[in-house]
C-alpha positions as CSV (number, residue, x, y, z in Angstrom):
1,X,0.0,0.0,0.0
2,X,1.5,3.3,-0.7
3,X,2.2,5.9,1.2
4,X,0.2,8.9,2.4
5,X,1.9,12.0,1.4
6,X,2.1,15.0,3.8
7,X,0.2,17.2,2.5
8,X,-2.4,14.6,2.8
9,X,-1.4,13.5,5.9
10,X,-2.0,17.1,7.0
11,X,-5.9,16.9,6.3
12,X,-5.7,13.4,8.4
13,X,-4.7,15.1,11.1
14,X,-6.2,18.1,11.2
15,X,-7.6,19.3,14.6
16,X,-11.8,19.8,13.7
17,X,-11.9,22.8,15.6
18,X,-8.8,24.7,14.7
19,X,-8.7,23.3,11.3
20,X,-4.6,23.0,12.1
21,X,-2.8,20.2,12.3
22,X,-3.5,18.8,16.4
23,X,-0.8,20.0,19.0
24,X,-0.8,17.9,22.0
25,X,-3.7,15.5,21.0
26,X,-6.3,13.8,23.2
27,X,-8.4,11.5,22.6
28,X,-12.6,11.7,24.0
29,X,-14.5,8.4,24.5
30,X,-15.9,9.0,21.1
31,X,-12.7,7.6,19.5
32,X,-12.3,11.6,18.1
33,X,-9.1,13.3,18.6
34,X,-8.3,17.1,19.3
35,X,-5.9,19.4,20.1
36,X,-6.1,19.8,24.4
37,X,-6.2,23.9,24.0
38,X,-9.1,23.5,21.8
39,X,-11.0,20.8,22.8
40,X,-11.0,22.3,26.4
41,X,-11.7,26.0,24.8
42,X,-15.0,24.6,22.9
43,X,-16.4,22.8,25.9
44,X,-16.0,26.1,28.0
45,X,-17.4,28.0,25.7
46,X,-20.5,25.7,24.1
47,X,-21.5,23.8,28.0
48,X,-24.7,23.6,28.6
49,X,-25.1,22.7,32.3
50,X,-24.9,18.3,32.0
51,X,-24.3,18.5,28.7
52,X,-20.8,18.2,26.7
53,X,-20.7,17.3,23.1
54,X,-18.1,16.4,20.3
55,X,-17.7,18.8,17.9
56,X,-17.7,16.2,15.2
57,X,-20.1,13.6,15.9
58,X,-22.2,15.2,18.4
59,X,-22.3,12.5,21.1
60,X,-23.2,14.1,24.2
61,X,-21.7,13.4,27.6
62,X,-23.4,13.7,31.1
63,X,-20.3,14.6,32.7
64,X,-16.8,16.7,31.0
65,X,-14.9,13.4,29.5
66,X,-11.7,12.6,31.0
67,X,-8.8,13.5,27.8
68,X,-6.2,11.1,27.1
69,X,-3.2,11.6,25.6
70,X,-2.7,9.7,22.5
71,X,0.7,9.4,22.6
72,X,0.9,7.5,19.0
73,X,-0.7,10.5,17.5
74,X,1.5,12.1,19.0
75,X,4.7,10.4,17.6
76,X,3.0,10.4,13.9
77,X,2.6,14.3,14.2
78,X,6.2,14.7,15.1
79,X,7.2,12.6,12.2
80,X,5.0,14.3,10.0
81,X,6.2,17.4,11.0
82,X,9.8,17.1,10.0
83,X,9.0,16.0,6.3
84,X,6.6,18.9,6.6
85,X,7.2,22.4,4.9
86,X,6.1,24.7,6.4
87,X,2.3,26.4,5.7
88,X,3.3,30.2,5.9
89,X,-0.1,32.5,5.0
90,X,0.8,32.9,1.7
91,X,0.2,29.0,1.3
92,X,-3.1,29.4,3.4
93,X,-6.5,27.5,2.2
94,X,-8.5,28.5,-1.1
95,X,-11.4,30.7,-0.7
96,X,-13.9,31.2,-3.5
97,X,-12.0,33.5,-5.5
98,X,-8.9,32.0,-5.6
99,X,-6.9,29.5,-7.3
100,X,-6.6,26.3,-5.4
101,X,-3.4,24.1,-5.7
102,X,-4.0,21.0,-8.2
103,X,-2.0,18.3,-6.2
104,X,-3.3,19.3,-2.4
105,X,-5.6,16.5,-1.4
106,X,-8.6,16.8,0.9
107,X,-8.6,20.8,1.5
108,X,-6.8,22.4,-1.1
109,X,-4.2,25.3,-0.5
110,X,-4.5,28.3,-2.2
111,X,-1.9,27.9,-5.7
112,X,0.6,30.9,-6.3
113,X,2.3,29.4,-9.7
114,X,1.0,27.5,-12.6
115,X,3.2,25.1,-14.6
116,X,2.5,25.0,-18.2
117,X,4.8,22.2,-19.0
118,X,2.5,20.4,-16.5
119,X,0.1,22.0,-16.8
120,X,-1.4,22.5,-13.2
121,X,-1.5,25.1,-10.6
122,X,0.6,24.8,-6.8
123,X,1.0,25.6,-3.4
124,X,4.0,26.6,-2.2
125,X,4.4,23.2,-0.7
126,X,3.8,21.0,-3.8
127,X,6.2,24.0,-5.7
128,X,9.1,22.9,-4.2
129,X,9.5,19.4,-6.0
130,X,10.3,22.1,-9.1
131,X,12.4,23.9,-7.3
132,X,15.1,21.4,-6.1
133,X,14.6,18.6,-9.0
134,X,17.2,19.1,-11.3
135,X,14.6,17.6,-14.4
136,X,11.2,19.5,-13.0
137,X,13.5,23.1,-12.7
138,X,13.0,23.2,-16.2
139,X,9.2,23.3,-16.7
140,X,8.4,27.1,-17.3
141,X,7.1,28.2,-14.3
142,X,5.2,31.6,-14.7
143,X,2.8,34.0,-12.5
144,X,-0.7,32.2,-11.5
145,X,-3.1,31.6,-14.0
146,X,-7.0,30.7,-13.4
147,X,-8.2,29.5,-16.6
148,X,-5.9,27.6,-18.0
149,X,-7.3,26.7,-21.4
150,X,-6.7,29.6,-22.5
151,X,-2.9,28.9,-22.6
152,X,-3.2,25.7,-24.5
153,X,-4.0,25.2,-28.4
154,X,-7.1,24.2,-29.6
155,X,-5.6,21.6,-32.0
156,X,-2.7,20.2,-30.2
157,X,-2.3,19.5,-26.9
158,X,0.9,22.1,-26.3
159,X,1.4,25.2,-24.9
160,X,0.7,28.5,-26.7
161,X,4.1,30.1,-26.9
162,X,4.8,31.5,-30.5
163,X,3.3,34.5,-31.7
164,X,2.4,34.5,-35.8
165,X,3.0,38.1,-37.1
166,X,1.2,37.0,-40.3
167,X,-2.0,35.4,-38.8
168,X,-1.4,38.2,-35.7
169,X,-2.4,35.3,-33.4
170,X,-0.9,33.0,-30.5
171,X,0.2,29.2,-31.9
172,X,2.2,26.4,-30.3
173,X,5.2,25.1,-31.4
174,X,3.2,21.7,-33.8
175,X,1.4,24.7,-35.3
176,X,4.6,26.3,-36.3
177,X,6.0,24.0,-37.6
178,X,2.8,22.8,-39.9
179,X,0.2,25.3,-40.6
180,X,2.5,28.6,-39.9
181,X,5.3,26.9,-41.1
182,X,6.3,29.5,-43.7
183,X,4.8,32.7,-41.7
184,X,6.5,35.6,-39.6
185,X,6.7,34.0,-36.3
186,X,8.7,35.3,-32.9
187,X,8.5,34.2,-29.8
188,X,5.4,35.8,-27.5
189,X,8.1,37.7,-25.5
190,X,9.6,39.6,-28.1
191,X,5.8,40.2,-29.8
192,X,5.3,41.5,-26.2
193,X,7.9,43.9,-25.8
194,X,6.5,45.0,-29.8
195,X,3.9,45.7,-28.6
196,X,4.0,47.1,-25.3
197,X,6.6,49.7,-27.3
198,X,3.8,50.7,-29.7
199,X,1.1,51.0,-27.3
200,X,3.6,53.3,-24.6
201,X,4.0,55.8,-27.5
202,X,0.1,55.4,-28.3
203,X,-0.5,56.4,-24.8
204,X,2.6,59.6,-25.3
205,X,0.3,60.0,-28.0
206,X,-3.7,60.0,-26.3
207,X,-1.6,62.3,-23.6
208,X,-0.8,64.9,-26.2
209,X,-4.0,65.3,-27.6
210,X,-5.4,65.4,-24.1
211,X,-2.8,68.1,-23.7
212,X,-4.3,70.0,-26.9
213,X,-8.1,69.8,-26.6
214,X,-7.8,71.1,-23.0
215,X,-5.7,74.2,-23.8
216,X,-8.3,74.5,-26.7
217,X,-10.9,74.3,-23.9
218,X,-9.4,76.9,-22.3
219,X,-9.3,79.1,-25.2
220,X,-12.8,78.5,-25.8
221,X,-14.1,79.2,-22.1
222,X,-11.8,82.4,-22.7
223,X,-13.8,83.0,-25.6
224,X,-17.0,82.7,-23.9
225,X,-16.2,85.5,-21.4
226,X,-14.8,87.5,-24.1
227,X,-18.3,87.0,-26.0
228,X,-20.0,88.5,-22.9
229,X,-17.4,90.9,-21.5
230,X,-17.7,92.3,-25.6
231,X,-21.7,92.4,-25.5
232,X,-21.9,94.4,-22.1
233,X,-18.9,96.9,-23.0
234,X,-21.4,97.1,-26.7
235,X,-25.0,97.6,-24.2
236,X,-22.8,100.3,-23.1
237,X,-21.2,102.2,-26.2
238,X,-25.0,101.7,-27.9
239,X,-26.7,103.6,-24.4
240,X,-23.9,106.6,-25.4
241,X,-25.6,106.8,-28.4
242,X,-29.2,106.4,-27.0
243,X,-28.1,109.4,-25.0
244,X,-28.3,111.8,-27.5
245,X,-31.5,110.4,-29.3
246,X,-35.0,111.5,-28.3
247,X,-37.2,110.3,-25.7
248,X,-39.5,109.6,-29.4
249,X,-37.3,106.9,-30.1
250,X,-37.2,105.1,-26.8
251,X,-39.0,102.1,-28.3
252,X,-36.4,101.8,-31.1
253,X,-33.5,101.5,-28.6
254,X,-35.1,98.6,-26.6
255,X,-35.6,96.9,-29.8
256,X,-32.0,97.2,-31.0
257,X,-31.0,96.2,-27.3
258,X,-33.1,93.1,-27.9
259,X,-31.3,92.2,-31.7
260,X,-28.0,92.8,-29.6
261,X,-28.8,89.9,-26.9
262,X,-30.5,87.6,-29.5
263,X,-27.0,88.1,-31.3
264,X,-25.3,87.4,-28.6
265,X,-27.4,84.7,-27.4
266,X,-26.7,82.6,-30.4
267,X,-23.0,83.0,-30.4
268,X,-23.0,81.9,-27.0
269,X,-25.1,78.7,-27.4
270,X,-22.5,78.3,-30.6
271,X,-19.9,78.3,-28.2
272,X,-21.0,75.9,-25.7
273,X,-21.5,73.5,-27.9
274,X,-18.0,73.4,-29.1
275,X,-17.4,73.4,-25.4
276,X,-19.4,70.6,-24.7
277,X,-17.9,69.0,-27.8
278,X,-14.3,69.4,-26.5
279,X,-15.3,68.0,-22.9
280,X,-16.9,64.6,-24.5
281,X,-14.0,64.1,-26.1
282,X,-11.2,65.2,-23.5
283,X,-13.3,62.6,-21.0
284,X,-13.6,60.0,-23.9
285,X,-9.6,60.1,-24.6
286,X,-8.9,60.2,-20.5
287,X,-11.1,56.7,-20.7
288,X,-8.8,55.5,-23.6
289,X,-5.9,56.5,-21.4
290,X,-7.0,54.8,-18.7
291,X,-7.5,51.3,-20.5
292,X,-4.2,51.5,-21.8
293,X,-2.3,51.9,-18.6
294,X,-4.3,49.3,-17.1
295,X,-3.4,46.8,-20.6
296,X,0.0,48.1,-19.9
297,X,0.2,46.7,-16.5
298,X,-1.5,43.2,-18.0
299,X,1.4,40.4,-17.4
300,X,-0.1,37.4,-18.6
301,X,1.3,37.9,-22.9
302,X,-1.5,36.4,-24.3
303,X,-4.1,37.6,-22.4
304,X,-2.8,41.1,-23.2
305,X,-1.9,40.6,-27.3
306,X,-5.6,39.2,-27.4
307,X,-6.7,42.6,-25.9
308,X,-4.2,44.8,-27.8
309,X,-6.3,44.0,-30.9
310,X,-9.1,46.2,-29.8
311,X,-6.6,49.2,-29.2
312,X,-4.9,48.7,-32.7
313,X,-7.3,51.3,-34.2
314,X,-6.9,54.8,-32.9
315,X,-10.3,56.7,-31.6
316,X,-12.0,58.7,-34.5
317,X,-10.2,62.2,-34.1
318,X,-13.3,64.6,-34.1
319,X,-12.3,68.5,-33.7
320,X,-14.4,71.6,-32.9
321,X,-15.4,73.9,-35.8
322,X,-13.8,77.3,-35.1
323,X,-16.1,79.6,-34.1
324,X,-17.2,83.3,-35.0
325,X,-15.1,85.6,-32.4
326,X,-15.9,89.2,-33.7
327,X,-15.2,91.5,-31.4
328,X,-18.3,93.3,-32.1
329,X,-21.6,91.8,-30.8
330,X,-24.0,93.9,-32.8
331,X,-24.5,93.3,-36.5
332,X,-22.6,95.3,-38.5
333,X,-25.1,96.5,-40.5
334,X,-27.4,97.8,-37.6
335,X,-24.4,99.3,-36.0
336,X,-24.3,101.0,-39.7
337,X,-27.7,101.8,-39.6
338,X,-27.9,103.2,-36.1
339,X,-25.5,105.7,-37.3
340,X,-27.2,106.5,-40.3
341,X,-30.2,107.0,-38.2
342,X,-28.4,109.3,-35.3
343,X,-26.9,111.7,-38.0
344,X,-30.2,111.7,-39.8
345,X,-31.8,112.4,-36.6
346,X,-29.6,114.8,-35.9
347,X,-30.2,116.6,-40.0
348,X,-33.4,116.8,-38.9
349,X,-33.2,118.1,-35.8
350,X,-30.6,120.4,-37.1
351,X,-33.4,121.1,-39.9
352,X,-36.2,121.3,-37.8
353,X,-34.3,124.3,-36.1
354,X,-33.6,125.7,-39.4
355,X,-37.3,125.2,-40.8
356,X,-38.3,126.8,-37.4
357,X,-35.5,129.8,-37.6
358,X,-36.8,130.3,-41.5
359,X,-40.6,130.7,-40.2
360,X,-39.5,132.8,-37.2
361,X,-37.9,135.3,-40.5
362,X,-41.4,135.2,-42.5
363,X,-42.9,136.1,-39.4
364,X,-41.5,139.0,-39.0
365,X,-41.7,139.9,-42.6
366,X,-45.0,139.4,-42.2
């Protein structure tokens, strides 16, 4: 009969309560063994007055047992102990989300490598066969990996570890030597550095032209404060002019004050849209950033050339119109206009004075 390894020895002899292996075991009437700390801990802590139970089969006791020491136990735990590595917390159980070791019997350890010459995930325990055997420190030993499938070909049962430059996809080394056989193929390291090369000065890229659309924002907001610093200073030139017209014409000046703001009104919704415009697509290329530093960080290859494919393409490069940045606010031909119409007021008033001046004269004559 073969022999128990320790790692499966360990779940054996694990304490029920502590979930560790026992220290200092006794033995209950049950036949169930415990650590003495713990055993002694959970019947102070779960006693129900008369009443003791085993944690595992739930046998219940009128009085506390009496713990023996089991002294064979004992001796196996010692032994067990120095063939033992170690479990530090980096080798510390599964939990849902993580990656649990493929060798561990019983209650797995959590893995931290994957082999894919063996194709299997370890503990740090079950690691160490690779690290000491002379044949198994050959395997390629890489950063853990959940799924993986994903690292295998789906025609040959091999590892995927060449990159085809002509079919710009992952192959093994059967499908390089058959199908690919006459293609542009390098290793998935060197495709790697490639790439990550292309996509750093893709992001020095994306960062420039986040550089450029902001100071254009910028100019535009300017813009937008120039547009109503420009109509105020015109309210105010136009009210000079309003001055010197009669209170006749009041009704004409709020009606040119009204063409000035619907002027200016429609400028400024002009401008906001580029504004708008310019913030959708400063946030847009911030996002594009964002999802290339995080590809950039990526260290399984293939998982990050399969992604790189959807960053190949750069983002549609939309750019504001230029707008409209008069300084004047009032259309030029009412500013005309209102000119026309002050010095024609003022002819008239000049020849009202004259008409009035000239029937003063045939007054008199008269």
């Amino acid at each position: 009969m073969a022999s128990a390894g320790p790692s499966r020895l360990v779940d054996r002899y694990t304490c029920a309560v502590c979930l560790c292996v026992m220290e200092n075991p006794v033995t209950i009437q049950c036949g169930h063994s415990y650590c003495m700390k713990c055993i002694n801990d959970y019947w102070d802590r779960s006693y129900r007055e008369g009443v003791y139970r085993c944690p595992q089969c739930r046998r219940t006791f009128n009085s506390r047992p009496e713990l023996s020491r089991n002294t064979t136990l004992m001796d196996v735990l010692e032994t067990l102990r120095k063939v033992q590595v170690t479990v530090t917390p980096a080798q510390s159980y599964a939990g849902p989300d993580d990656v649990p070791c493929d060798v561990c019997m019983g209650r797995k350890r959590k893995a931290s490598k994957t082999c894919l010459t063996c194709m299997a995930s370890f503990c740090e325990s079950h690691l160490q066969q690779h690290r000491e055997s002379q044949v198994l420190k050959r395997h390629r030993v890489e950063v853990l990996s959940e799924n993986l499938k994903d690292k295998l070909c789906r025609k040959h049962p091999r590892v995927l570890e060449i990159f085809c430059r002509t079919d710009r996809t992952c192959i093994c080394s059967m499908c390089a030597a058959t199908e690919h056989k006459h293609h542009d193929t390098v290793t998935l390291e060197t495709e790697r550095v490639e790439k990550q090369s292309q996509l750093g000065d893709k992001k020095n890229e994306v960062k420039k032209e986040i550089e450029e659309k902001e100071k254009e924002l910028e100019e535009m907001r300017g813009t937008k404060l120039r547009i109503q610093s420009n109509g105020e200073m015109e309210e105010q030139e136009q009210e000079e002019t309003f001055r010197s017209v009669l209170e006749s014409i009041e009704q004409l000046r709020s009606r040119v004050n009204e063409v000035i703001k619907d002027y200016e009104q429609r400028k400024m919704r002009k401008t906001k849209k580029i504004i708008e415009k310019l913030e959708k697509e400063i946030k847009e290329l911030k996002k594009r950033d964002v999802e290339l530093a995080k590809l950039l960080q990526i260290d399984d290859d293939i998982h990050f050339l399969k992604k790189f494919k959807s960053f190949c393409d750069p983002p549609g490069e939309n750019h504001a119109p230029n707008t409209i940045t008069k300084k004047e606010v009032l259309p030029g031909s009412l500013f005309v206009n209102l000119s026309d119409l002050k010095n024609t007021l003022e002819e008239i008033s000049n020849l009202e004075s004259a008409e009035s001046s000239e029937m003063g004269g045939l007054g008199v004559l008269k």
